[in-house]
C-alpha angles and dihedrals in degrees: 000000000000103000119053122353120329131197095279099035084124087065096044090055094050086050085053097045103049086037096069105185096038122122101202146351145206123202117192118187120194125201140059090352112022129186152109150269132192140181138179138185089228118034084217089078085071090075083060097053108088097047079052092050091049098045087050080046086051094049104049092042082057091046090049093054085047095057097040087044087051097045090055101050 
């Protein structure tokens, strides 16, 4: 969740940790229990998360037409 503590918080705060000049950080598992933590320095990132969701959606939907572009030639 993006406000107060999600499933995988734990993980977000060892990303944060080990990555010692970021900001912020998103961890999204996939799997039997998906979902998703965040967690920013200033609670005002979170305004610039979803343009950054979409643009990463964009991307590997980009990356996805190039490989299925690339498996049918």
């Amino acid at each position: 969740m993006s406000i107060g503590a999600g499933r995988y918080d734990h993980l977000c705060t060892l990303v944060l940790e080990r990555a010692e000049d970021a900001t912020g950080c998103i961890v999204m598992v996939l799997g039997p229990e998906p979902g998703f933590s965040v967690q920013v320095t200033e609670p005002r990132m979170l305004a610039f998360l979803p343009a950054l969701l979409r643009s990463c959606a964009d991307q590997i939907e980009e990356d996805i037409g190039r490989d299925i572009k690339r498996s049918t030639q």
